[in-house]
C-alpha positions in Angstrom: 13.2 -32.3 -1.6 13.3 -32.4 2.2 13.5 -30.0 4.5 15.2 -29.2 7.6 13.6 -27.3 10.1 14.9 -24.9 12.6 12.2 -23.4 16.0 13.1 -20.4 17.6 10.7 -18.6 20.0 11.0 -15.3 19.2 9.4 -11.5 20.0 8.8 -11.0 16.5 5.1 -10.7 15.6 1.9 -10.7 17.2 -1.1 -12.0 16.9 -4.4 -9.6 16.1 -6.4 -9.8 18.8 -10.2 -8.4 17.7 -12.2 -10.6 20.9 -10.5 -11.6 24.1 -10.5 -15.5 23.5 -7.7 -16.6 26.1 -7.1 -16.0 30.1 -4.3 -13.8 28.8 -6.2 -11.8 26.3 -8.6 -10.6 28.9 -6.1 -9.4 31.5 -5.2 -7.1 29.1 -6.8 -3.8 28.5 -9.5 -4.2 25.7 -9.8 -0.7 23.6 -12.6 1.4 24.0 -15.9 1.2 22.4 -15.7 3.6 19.1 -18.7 5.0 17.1 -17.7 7.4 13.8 -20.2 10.7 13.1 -20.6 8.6 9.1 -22.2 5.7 7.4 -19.5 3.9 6.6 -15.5 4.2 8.2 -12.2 1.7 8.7 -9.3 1.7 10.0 -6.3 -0.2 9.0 -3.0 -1.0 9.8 -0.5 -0.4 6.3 2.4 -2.8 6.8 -0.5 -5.8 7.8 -3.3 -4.6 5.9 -5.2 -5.8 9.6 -8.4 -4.2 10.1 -8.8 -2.8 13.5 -12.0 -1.2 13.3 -15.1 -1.1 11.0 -18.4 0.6 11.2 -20.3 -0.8 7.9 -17.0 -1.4 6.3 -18.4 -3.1 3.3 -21.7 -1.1 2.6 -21.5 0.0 -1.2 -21.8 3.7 -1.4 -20.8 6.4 -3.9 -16.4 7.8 -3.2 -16.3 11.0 -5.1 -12.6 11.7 -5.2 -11.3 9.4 -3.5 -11.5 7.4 -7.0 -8.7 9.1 -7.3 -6.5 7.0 -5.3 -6.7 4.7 -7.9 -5.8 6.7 -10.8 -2.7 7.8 -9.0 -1.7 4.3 -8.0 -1.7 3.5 -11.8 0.3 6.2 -13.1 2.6 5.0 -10.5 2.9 1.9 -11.7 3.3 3.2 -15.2 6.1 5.0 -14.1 7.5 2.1 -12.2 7.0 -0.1 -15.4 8.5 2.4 -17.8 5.2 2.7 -19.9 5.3 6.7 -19.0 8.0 8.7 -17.4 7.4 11.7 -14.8 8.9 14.3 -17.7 6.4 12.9 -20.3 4.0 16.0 -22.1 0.3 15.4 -22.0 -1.9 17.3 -24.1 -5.2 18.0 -22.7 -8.0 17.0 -24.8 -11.1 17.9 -25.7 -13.0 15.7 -23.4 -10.5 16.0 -20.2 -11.0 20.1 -20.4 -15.1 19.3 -20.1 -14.3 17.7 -16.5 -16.9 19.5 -14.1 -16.0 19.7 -10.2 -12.6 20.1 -8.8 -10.9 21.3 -11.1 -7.1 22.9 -12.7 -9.2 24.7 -15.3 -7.1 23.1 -18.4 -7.8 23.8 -21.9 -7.7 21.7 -24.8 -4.7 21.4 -26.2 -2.8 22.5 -23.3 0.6 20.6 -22.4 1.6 19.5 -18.8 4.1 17.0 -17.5 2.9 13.9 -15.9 4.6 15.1 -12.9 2.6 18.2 -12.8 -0.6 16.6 -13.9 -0.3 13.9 -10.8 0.4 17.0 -8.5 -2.6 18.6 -9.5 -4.6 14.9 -8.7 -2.9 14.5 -5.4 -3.1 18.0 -3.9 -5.9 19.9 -5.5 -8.3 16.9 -6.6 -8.4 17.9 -10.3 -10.8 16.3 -12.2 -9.3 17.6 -15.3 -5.9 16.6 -14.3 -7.0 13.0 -13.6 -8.8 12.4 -17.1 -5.4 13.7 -19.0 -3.3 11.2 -17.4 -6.0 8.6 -18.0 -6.2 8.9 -21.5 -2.3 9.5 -21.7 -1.8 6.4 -20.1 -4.6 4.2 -21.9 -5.7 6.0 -24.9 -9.1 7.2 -23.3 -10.6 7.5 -20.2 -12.9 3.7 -20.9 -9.8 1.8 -21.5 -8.5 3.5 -18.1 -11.6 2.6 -16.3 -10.9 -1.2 -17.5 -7.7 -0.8 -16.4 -8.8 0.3 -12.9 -11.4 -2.3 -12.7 -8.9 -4.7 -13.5 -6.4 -3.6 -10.7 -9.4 -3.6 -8.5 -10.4 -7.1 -8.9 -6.4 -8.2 -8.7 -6.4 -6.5 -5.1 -9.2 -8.3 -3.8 -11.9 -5.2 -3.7 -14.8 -7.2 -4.8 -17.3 -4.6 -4.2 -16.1 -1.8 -6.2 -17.0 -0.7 -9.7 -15.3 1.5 -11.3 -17.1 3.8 -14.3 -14.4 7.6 -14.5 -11.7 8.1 -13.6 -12.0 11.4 -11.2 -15.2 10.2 -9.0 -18.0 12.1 -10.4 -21.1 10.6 -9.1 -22.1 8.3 -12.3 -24.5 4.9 -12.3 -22.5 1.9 -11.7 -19.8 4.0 -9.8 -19.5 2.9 -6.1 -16.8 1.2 -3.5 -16.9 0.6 -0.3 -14.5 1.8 3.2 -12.9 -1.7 3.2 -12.1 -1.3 -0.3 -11.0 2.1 -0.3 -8.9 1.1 2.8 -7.2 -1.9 0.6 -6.1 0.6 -2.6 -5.0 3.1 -0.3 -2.9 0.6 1.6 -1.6 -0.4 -1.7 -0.5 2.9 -2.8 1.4 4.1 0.3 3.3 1.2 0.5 4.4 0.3 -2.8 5.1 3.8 -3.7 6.0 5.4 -0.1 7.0 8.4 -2.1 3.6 9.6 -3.0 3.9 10.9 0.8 6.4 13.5 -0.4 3.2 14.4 -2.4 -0.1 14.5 -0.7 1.9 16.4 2.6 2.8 19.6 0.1 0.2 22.2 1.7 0.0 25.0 -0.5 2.2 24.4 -4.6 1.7 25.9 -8.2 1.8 24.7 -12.1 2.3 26.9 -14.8 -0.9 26.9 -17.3 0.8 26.9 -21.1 -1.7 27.9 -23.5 -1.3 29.4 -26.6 -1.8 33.0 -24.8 0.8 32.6 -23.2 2.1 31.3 -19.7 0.3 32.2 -16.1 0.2 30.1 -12.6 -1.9 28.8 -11.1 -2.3 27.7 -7.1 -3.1 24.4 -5.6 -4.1 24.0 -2.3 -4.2 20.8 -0.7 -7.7 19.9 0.3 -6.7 17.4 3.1 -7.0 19.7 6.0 -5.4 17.0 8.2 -1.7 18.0 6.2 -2.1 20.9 8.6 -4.4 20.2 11.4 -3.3 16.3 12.5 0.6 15.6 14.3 1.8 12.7 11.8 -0.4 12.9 8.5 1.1 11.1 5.3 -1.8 11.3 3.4 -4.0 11.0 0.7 -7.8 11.7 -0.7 -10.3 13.7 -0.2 -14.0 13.3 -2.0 -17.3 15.0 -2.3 -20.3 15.0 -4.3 -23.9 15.9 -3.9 -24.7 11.5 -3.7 -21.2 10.5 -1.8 -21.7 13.6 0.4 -18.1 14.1 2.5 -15.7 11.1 2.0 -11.7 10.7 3.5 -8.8 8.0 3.2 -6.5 9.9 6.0 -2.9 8.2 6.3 -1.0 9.1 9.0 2.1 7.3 11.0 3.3 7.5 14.6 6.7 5.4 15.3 6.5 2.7 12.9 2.8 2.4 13.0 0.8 3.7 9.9 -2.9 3.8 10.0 -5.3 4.0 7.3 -8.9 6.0 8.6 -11.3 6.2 5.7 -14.2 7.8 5.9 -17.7 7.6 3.9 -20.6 9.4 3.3 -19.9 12.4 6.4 -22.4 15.5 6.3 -19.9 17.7 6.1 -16.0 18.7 5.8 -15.7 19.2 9.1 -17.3 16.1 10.0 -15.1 14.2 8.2 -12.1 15.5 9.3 -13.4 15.2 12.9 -14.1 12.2 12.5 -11.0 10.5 10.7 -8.7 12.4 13.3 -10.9 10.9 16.3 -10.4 7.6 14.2 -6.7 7.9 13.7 -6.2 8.9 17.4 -7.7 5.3 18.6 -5.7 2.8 16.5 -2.8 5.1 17.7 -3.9 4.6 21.8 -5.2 1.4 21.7 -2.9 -0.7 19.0 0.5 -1.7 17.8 2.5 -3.3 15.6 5.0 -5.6 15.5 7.0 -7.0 12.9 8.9 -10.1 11.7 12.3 -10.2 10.2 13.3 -7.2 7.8 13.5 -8.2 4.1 17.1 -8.9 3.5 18.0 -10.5 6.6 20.3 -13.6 6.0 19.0 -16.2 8.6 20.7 -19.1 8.0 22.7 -20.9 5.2 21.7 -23.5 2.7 24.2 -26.0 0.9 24.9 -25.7 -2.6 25.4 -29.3 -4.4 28.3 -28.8 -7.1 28.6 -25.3 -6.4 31.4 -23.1 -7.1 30.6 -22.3 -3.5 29.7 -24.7 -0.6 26.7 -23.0 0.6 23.9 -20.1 0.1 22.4 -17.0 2.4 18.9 -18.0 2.9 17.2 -13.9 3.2 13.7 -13.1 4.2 11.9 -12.4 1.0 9.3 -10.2 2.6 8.8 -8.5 6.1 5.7 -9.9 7.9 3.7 -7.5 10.3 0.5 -7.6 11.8 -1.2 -5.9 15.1 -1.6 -6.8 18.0 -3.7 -4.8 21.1 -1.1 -2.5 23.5 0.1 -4.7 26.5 0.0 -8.0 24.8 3.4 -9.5 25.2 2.6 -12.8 24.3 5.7 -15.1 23.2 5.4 -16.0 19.4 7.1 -18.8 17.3 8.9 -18.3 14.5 9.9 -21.4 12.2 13.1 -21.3 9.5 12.5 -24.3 7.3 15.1 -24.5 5.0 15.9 -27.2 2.3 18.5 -29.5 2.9 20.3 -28.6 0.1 20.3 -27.2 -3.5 21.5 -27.8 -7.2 24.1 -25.3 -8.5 23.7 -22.9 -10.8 21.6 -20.7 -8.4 20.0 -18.1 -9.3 19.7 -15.3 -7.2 16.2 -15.0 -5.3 15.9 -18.7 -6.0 13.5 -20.8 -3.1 15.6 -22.2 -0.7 12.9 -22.2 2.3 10.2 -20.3 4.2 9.9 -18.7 7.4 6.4 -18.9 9.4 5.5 -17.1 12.3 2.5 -18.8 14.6 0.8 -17.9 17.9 -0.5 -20.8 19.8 -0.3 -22.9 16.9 -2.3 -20.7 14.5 -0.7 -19.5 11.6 0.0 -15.7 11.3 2.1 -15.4 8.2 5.0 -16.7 6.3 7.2 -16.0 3.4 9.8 -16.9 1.0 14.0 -17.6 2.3 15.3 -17.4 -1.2 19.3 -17.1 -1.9 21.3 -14.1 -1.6 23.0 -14.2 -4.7 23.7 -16.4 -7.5 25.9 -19.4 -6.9 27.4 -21.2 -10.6 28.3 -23.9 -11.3 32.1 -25.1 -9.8 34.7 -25.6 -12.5 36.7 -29.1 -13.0 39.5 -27.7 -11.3 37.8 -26.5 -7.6 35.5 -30.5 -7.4 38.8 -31.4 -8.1 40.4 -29.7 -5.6 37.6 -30.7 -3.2 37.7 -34.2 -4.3 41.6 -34.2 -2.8 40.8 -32.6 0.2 38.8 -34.6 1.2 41.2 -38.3 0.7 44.1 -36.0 2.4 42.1 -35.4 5.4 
């Protein structure tokens, strides 16, 4: 099928800029040299999943609790795929009560919610709490781990393995910043809910054993809920092997960063640290964005349709980052097809949009149709049919 092709300069995107290779580039202000107080540390920009800054990104090293992450972006999705719902029970078993560490002190055969159980993961880091939903969700905790693995290797995160699901330091158990950085960015932005969430500072659940029914306090241990101007989120970790570990969320305007943190020798270190992190994507970086999903940018004939023509909308918004000051011109192309068969479904293909910066490609996505165009009856290609010899 051929295509048409519409070019339109736009100020819609920009290109990341990690070295100054253009006259242009080095006019502008480069960001200052950054060093992080840990082993291992990233930052990264949600809506473009762009790295900005690294410091052994991709070394392999223990993440405590920060594990977590993952178990809470798959009860999200269980929730989303309506294998679980929120008001589900979950009785504790045996094996999830034994859970050393952080902990919500259940006991075997106590029932919780899944909403309370995820409360407990995301606020208080229970390691009880995660194994529950775990084997709620998958039968036992192995299956669970297969399941993470799997959702691992889906996002790209080829140098994690996966072994519990709450982060205990076991063999075989390790990620790395980048990684951490990628499931995180994952989580926040297909469930930007989970902000409501990780931002509750101080909360309760109600322990229901068969003694009867007392509370008990959780305490968020992100310090950076309280302590940093624009925090979102998420995890928190420590062991005796990972020492201090943090994937700190946080958004200023329409920015949100992603500062993880590995391997710090101490809380405060890591805080310190991701904060220090945090404020330098905010002072050095921005980010721009293309089209919003939704928008109509042009229309698309409909061959035999019970209408002439088709919205062509941006499937998906396009972002990345660019450094503060470059202003550079980018190029945005709408190719669109010529034409299309009726019926139509909705969401159908009907062309792309891609966004470039001196002829290198940044990003593109799908124009699909609005909404469904059918077939036209007899009586309206008749109609047309007449028009037509009249005029």
């Amino acid at each position: 099928m051929r295509k048409g092709i519409i070019k339109i300069a736009a100020f819609v995107l920009a290109m990341v800029v990690l070295t100054p290779i253009t006259a242009k580039a080095e006019e502008r202000r480069a960001p200052l040299a950054l060093t992080v107080d840990a082993p291992s540390a990233v930052i990264m920009e949600a809506s473009s999943g762009e790295v900005i800054f690294e410091q052994n990104g991709s070394q392999r090293r223990s993440p405590a609790s920060v594990t977590k992450v993952m178990t809470t972006l798959l009860v999200y999705e269980a929730v989303a795929q309506n294998r679980i719902s929120w008001d589900d029970v979950v009785t504790t078993s045996e094996h999830a009560a034994s859970m050393g560490g952080s902990q919500i002190y259940l006991e075997p055969g106590e029932k919780q919610t899944v909403r309370d159980l995820l409360k407990a993961v995301v606020i208080a880091s229970g390691n009880d709490a995660a194994v529950a939903l775990a084997e709620f969700i998958s039968g036992s905790e192995e299956s669970f781990v297969d399941l993470m693995n799997k959702r691992a290797q889906q996002l790209g995160m080829g140098d994690t393995s996966f072994r519990n699901a709450c982060g205990l330091d076991a063999q075989g158990h390790f990620t790395t910043a980048k990684d951490i950085a990628i499931m995180s960015r994952e989580l926040i932005t297909k469930f930007p809910e989970v902000r409501e969430v990780a931002t509750i500072w101080m909360d309760i659940i109600i322990h229901k054993t068969p003694r009867g029914e007392s509370e008990f306090g959780l305490t968020n241990t992100n310090k950076l809920v309280r302590w940093y101007d624009g925090t979102t989120g998420l995890k928190t970790g420590s062991t005796g092997e990972a020492k201090y570990c943090l994937s700190a969320t946080a958004m200023r305007g329409d920015m949100e960063l992603i500062a993880v943190v590995m391997g710090a020798d101490n809380a405060t270190v890591r805080f310190q640290e991701a904060m220090k992190m945090l404020d330098y994507g905010f002072a050095n970086y921005k980010v721009v964005h293309g089209e919003l999903a939704g928008t109509v940018v042009g229309q698309v004939p409909v061959a035999k349709g019970a209408a002439p023509n088709v919205d062509a909308m941006v499937q998906q918004r396009i972002s990345n980052v660019t450094e503060k000051g470059n202003n550079t011109e980018l190029m945005a192309e709408i190719v669109l097809f010529d034409s299309v068969q009726a019926p139509v479904e909705a969401g159908a293909v009907v062309g792309e949009i891609i966004y470039t910066y001196e002829g290198e490609l940044i990003g593109k996505t799908a124009l699909v149709a609005e909404e469904a165009v059918d077939k036209a009856s007899f009586a309206q290609m008749a109609g047309r049919i007449l028009a037509v010899w009249f005029r």
